[in-house]
C-alpha positions, 0 to 999 in steps of 0.5 A: 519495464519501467513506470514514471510519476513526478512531482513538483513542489513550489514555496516553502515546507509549511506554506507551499504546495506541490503538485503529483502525477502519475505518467499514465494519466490515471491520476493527478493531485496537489499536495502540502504539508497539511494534506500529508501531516495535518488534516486538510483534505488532500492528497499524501505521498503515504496513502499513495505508498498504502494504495501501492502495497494494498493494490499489489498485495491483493493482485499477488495473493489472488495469483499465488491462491490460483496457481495452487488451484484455488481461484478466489472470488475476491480479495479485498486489501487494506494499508493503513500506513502510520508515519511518525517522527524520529531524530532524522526527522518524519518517517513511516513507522509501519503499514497494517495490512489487512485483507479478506479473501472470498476462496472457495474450499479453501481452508484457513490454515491454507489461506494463512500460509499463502497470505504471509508468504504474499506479505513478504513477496509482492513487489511493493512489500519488498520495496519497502523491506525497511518497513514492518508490515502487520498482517492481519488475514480473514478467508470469508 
């Protein structure tokens, strides 16, 4: 299985502009050095990297919570990917994940072990193995 996006940029780094779509359909937006590093409203390849690992983490962790019997009712994920500069140039320094999960008669220390065991095994987060990712876990 494979899924597409593309993207295309026109102009320079600081007065260009791109436009991003993802093959589905689902979604398209522009993009510019201002929607990624300033703040302009707008699009950025990094929210879309946050969506990414929030929306496959919150789907992993539900799956793993069932298979060992306990449904969740819901499981709510947040990324805030925070990037930075270093001597190669911009970078994303790390992602805080954060998560509440609705799971009846589960117990927290339970819920914690699944939840870390999630943050490294969903396929985004091993996508991104070179970026560290905070967890912080809340059973509602």
């Amino acid at each position: 299985m494979a899924r597409q996006a593309t993207a295309e940029w026109n102009g320079d780094l600081m007065t260009g502009g791109g436009l991003m779509k993802l093959g589905s359909g689902a979604y398209e937006g522009r993009y510019s050095f201002s929607t990624r590093f300033g703040d302009q409203a707008g699009v950025n390849p990094e929210e879309l990297v946050g969506a990414a690992l929030a929306s496959c983490y919150a789907m992993a962790l539900a799956n793993s919570l069932a298979m060992a019997g306990s449904v969740a009712k819901r499981v709510h994920a947040t990324a805030d990917v925070h990037s930075g500069k270093d001597e190669k140039g911009y970078l994303i320094t790390r992602i805080d994940l954060t998560v509440t999960a609705e799971v009846p008669g589960l117990d927290h220390a339970t819920f914690q072990r699944y939840a870390e065991e999630t943050k490294t095994g969903c396929i985004i987060a091993r996508a991104l193995g070179a970026t560290p990712i905070t967890l912080k876990a809340t059973l509602a």
